[in-house]
C-alpha positions as CSV (number, residue, x, y, z in Angstrom):
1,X,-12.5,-9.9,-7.8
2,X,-12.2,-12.6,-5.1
3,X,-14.3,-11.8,-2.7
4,X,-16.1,-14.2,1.0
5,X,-19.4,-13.4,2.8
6,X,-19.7,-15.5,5.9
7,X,-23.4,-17.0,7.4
8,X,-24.6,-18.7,11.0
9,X,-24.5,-18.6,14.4
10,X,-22.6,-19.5,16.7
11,X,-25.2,-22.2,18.1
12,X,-26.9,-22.2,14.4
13,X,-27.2,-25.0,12.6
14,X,-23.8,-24.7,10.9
15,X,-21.8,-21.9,9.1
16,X,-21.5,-20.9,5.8
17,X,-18.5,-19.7,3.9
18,X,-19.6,-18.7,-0.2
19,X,-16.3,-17.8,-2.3
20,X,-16.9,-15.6,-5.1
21,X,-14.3,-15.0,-8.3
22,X,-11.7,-18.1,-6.9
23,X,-9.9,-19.4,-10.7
24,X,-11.0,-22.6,-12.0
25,X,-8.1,-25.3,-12.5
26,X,-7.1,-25.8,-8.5
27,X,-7.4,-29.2,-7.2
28,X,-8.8,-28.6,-3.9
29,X,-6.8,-30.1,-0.7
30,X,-10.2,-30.5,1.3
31,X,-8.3,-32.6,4.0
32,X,-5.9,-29.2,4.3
33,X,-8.3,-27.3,4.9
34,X,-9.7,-29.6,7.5
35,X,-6.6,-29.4,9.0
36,X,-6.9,-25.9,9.5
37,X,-10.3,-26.0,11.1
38,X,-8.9,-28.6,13.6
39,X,-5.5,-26.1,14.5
40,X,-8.3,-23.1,14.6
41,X,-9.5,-25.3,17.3
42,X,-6.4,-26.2,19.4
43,X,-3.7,-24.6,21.3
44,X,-3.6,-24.4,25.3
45,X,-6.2,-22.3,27.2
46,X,-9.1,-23.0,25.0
47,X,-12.4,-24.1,26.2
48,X,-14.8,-26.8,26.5
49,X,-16.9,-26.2,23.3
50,X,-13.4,-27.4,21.3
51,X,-14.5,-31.0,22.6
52,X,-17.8,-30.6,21.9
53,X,-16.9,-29.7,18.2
54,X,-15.2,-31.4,15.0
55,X,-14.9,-28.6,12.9
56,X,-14.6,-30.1,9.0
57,X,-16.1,-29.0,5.8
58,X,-18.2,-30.0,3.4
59,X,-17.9,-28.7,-0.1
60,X,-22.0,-27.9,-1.2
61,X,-20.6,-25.7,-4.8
62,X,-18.2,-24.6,-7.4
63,X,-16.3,-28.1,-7.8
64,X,-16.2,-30.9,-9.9
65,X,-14.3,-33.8,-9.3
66,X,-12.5,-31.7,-6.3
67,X,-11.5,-29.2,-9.3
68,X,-12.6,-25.5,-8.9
69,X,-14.7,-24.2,-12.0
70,X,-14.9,-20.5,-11.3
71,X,-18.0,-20.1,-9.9
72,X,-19.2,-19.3,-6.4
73,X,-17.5,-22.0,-4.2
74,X,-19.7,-22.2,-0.9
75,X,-17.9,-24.5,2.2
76,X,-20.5,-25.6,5.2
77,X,-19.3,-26.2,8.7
78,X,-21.8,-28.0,10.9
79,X,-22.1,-27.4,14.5
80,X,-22.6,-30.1,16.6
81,X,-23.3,-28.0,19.2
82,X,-26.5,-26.6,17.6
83,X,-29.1,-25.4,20.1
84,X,-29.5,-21.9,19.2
85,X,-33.5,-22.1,19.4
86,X,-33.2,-23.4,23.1
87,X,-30.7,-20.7,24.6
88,X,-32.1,-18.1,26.8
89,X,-31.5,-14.3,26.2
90,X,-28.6,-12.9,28.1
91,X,-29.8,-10.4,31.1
92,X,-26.7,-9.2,31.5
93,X,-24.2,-7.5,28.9
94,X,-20.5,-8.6,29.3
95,X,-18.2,-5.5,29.0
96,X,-15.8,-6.0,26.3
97,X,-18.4,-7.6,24.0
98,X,-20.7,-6.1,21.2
99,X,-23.7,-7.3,23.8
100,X,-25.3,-3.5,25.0
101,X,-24.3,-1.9,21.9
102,X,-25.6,-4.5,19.8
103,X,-28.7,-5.0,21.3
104,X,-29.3,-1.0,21.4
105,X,-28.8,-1.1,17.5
106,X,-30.9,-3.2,16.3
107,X,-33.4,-2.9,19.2
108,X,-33.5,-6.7,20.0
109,X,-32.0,-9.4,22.0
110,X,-28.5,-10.2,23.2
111,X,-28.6,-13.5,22.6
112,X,-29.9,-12.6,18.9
113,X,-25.8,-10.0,19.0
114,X,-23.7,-12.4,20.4
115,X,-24.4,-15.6,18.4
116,X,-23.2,-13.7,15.4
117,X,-21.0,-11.8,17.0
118,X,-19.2,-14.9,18.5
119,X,-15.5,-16.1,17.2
120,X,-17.2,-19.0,15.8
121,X,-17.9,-16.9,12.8
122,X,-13.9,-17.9,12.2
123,X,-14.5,-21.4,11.4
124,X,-15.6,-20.3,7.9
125,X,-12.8,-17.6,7.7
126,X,-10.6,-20.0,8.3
127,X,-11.9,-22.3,5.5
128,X,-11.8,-19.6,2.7
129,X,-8.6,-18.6,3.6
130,X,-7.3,-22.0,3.7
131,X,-8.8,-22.7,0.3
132,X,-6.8,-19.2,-0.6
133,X,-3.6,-20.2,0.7
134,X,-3.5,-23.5,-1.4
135,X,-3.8,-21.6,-4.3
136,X,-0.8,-19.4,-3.3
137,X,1.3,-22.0,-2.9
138,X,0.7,-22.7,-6.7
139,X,2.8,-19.9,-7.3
140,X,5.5,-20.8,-4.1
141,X,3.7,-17.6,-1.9
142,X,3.0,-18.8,1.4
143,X,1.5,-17.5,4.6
144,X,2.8,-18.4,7.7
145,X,1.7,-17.2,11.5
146,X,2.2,-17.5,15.3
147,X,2.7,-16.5,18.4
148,X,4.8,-14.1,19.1
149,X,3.6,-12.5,23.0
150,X,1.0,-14.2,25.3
151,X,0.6,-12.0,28.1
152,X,3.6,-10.3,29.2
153,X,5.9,-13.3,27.9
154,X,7.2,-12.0,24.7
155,X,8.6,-15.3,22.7
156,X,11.6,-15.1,20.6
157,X,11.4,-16.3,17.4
158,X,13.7,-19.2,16.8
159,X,13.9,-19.8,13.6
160,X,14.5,-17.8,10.1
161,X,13.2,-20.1,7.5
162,X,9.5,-20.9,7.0
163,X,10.4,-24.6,7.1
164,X,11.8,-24.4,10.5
165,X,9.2,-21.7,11.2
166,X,6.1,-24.1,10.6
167,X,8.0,-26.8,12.3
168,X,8.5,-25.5,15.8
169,X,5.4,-23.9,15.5
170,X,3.4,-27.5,14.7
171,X,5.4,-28.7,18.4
172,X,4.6,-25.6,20.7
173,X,1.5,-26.3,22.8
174,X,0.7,-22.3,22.0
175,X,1.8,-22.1,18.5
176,X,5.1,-20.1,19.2
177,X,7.9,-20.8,17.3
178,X,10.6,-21.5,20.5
179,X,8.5,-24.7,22.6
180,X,11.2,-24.1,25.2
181,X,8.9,-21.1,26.4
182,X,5.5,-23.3,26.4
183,X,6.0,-24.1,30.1
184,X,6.0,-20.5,31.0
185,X,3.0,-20.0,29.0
186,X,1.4,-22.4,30.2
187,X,2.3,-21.0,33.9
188,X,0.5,-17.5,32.7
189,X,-2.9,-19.5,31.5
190,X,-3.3,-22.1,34.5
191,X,-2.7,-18.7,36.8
192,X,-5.2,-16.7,35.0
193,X,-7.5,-19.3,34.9
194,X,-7.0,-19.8,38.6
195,X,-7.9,-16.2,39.0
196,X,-11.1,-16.7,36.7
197,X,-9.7,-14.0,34.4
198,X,-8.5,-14.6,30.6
199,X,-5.0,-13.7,28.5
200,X,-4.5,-11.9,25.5
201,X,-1.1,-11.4,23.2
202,X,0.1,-10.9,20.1
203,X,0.4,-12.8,17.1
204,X,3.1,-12.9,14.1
205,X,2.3,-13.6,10.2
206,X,5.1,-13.7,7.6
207,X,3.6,-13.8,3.9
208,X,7.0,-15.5,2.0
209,X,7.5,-15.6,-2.3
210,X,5.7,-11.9,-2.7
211,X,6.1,-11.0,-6.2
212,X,6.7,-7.0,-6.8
213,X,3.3,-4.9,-7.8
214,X,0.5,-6.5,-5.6
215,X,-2.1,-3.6,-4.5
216,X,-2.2,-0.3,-6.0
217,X,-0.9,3.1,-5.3
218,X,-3.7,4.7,-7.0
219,X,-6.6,4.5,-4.8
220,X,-6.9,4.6,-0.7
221,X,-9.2,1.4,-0.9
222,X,-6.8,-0.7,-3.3
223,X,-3.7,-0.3,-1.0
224,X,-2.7,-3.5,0.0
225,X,-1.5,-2.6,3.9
226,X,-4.7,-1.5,4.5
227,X,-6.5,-4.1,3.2
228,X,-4.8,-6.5,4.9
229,X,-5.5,-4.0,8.2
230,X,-8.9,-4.0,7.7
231,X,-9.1,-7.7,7.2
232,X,-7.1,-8.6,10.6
233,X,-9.1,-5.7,12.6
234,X,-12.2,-7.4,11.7
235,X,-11.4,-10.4,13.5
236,X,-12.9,-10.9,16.9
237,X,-10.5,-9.6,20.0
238,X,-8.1,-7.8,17.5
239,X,-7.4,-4.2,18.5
240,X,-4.4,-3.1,16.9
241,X,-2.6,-4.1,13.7
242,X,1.4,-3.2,12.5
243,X,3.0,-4.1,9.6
244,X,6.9,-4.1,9.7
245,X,8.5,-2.0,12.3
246,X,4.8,-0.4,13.1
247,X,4.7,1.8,15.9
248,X,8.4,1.7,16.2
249,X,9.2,3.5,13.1
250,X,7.6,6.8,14.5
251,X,10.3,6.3,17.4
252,X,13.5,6.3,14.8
253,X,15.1,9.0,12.5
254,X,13.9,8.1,8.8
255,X,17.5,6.2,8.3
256,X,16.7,4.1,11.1
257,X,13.8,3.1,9.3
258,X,14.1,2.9,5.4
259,X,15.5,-0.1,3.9
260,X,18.3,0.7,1.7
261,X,17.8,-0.7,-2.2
262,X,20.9,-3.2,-3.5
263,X,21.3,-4.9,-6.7
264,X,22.9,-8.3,-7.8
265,X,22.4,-9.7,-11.0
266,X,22.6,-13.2,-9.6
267,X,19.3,-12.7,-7.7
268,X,17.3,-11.6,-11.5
269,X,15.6,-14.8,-12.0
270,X,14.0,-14.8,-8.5
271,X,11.2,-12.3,-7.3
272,X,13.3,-9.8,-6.4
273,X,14.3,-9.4,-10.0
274,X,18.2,-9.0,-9.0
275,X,16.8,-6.1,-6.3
276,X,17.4,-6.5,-2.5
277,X,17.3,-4.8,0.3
278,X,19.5,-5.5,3.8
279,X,16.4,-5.1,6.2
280,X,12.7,-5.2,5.7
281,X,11.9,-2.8,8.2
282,X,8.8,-1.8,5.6
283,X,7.4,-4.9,5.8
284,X,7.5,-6.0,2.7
285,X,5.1,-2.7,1.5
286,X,5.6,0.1,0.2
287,X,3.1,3.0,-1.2
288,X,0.1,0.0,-0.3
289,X,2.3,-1.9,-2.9
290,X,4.4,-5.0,-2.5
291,X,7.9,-4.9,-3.3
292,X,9.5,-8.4,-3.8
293,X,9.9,-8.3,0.3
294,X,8.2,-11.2,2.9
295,X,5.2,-9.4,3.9
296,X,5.4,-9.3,8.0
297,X,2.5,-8.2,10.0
298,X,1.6,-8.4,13.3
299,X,-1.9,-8.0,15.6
300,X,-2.5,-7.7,18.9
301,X,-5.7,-9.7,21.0
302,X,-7.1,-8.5,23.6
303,X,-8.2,-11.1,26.7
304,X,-11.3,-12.3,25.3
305,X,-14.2,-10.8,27.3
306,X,-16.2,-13.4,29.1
307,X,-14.9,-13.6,32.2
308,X,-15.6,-16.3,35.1
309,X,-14.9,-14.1,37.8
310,X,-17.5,-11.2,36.1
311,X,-16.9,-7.3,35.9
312,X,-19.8,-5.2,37.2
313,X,-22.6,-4.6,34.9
314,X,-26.4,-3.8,34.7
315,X,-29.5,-6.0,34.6
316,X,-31.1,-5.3,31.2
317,X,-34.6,-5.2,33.1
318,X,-34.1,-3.2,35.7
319,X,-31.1,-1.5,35.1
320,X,-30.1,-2.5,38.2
321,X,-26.2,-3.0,39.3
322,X,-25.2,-6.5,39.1
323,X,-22.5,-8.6,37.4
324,X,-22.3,-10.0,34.1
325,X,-23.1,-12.7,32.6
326,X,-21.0,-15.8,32.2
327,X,-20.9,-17.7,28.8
328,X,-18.8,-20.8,28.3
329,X,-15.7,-19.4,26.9
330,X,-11.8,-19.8,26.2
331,X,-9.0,-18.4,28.9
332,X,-6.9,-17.5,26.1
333,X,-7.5,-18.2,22.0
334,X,-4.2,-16.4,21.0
335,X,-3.1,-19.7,19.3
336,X,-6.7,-19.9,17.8
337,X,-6.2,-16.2,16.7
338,X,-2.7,-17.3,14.8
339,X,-4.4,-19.5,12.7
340,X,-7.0,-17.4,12.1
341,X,-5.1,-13.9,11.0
342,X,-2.7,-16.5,8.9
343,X,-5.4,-17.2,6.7
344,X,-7.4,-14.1,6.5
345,X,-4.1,-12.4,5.4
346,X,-3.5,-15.5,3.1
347,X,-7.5,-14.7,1.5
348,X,-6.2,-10.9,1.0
349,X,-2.8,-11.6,-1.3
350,X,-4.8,-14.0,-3.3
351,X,-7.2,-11.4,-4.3
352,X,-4.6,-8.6,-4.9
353,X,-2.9,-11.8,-6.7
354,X,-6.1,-12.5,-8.8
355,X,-6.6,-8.7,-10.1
356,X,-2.9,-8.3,-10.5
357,X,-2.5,-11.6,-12.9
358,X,-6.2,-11.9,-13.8
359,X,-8.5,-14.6,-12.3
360,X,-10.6,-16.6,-14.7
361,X,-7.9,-20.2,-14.7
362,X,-4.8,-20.9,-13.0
363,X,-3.1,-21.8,-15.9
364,X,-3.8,-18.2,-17.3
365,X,-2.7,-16.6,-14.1
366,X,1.0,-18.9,-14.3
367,X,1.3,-17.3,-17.9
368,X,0.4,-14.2,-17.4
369,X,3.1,-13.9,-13.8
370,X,5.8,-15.2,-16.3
371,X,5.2,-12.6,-18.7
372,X,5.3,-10.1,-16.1
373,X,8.7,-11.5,-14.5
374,X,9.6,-11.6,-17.9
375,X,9.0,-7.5,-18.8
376,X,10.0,-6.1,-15.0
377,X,13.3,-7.9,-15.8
378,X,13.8,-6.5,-19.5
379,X,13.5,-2.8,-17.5
């Protein structure tokens, strides 16, 4: 089972990602990864700690010679900005954040909630799923996100292939795949910040080269869609997750909404296994099961919480009205959060990957996907 616990503060001394059940045999692309770290960090509207930080990793387990072994692979993350035994608590909680609730739980501090609680956290999410999504691309899966809405703008897509996808992504200042809107974007985050208030919107991911039979039927906690739910709710901001047509499907008659099955024998050596369907209005899942289809899901982020015009709130002391507290903080992070969902989804398929084809090498995973290509196409 391929599984990632996460450690550290956001002002800590660094953060942790430990991998647990990743195949031996991949050559590890640390300088990807890195590259990840550093997109986690960019896009317009984010805020001065992304200067203050060079997010990169450094590999402390479970590699020799930049080859995995199967065992525990652990990634560290430095923060330069480490000062977390200096800070002063918080007085006052910042609706929208885990702050009250946080501190009433554990009957302690705010500052000792919100470190943890931070985004930061997604610098080693990030890594782990970056490590994940190399490994996917040994078997030509790959997982793909952006920005689809910031704000009110909603930002056609303008391209169909993942080539062109990643490429007009990698030249929008937001992460959208159509830089012709960027200015506009950039319009709605110089106004909110302006108003000292923050942006949210809502961000695309497009899992390509599926195989059929990844997640289970049998169990609730095996289906793959709500796997992949559960890992893009838990990410900082998120508050709503759809997969396919999502909401919209409970608008439509069910033949407005099923995607019709096809068969052509030319198509038998690919995924699909000669199946194919005319839309993909599922989402690429079916029964919490793949079925040869792009996986497409999409989550929306709120505006992140802090802002530097405050809403009204208590002081913790003497439960006074006041405002709340400010904390250095982004305008908006939805190109952050792209990056982000793209490679916690990417960390999710490579485990239902892993128990579907086994997990101990990479080379026994290959074999072991050809023989099942092999039988599925014998049926």
């Amino acid at each position: 089972m391929l599984r990632y616990l996460t450690a550290g503060e956001s002002h800590g001394k660094a953060l942790i990602a430990l991998i647990d059940g990743f195949p031996a045999g991949l050559q590890v692309d640390q300088a990807a990864i890195n590259r990840e770290l550093k997109r986690r960090q960019g896009g317009y509207g984010r805020g001065a700690r992304q200067k203050l930080e060079s997010d990169q990793i450094e590999i402390l387990s479970g590699t020799w010679q930049g080859v995995t072994l199967g065992s525990p692979i652990c990634f560290q993350v430095a923060n330069h900005d480490y000062k977390i035994e200096r800070l002063k608590e918080l007085p006052r909680p910042r609706p929208g954040h885990g702050d009250l609730s946080g501190s009433i739980k554990y009957l302690s501090s705010i500052r000792g909630v919100l470190e943890r609680a931070s985004a930061r956290e997604t610098a080693a999410r990030v890594a782990a799923g970056a490590l994940a999504n190399q490994l996917l691309r040994e078997f030509k899966i790959e997982s793909l996100a952006f920005v689809a809405e910031l704000g009110s703008l909603k930002i056609p897509c303008l391209a169909d292939t993942p080539e062109k996808l990643r490429m007009n992504r990698d030249q929008s200042i937001v992460y959208s795949t159509n830089p012709d809107f960027d200015q506009q974007a950039k319009q709605l985050i110089d106004e909110a910040t302006q108003d000292g208030d923050t942006l949210g919107g809502i961000v695309e991911v497009r899992v390509t080269g599926v195989p059929f039979g990844l997640g289970s039927h049998t169990q609730w906690d095996r289906k793959l869609d709500g796997r992949l739910a559960q890992a893009v709710m838990s990410i900082q901001a998120i508050k709503g997750v759809e997969i396919g047509l999502g909401f919209e499907a409970a608008r439509r008659r069910g033949s407005q909404v099923h995607d019709s099955i096809q068969y052509d024998e030319q198509l038998k050596q690919s995924h699909q296994l000669g199946f194919e369907r005319p839309s993909n209005n599922a989402g690429g899942l079916e029964a919490g099961m793949t079925n040869g289809q792009p996986i497409i899901l999409r989550a929306a982020m709120k505006p992140i919480s802090t802002l530097r015009k405050p809403l009204e709130s208590i002081s913790m002391d003497t439960k006074q009205p006041n405002t709340a507290s400010y904390e250095r903080s982004d305008v908006c992070a939805v190109s952050a959060a792209s990056v982000i969902v793209e490679n916690v989804v990417a960390f999710e398929v490579a485990a239902s990957l892993i128990e579907k084809f086994g997990g101990d090498s990479i080379k026994e995973m290959q074999e072991r996907v050809e023989l099942f290509q092999k039988l599925a196409r014998e049926m």
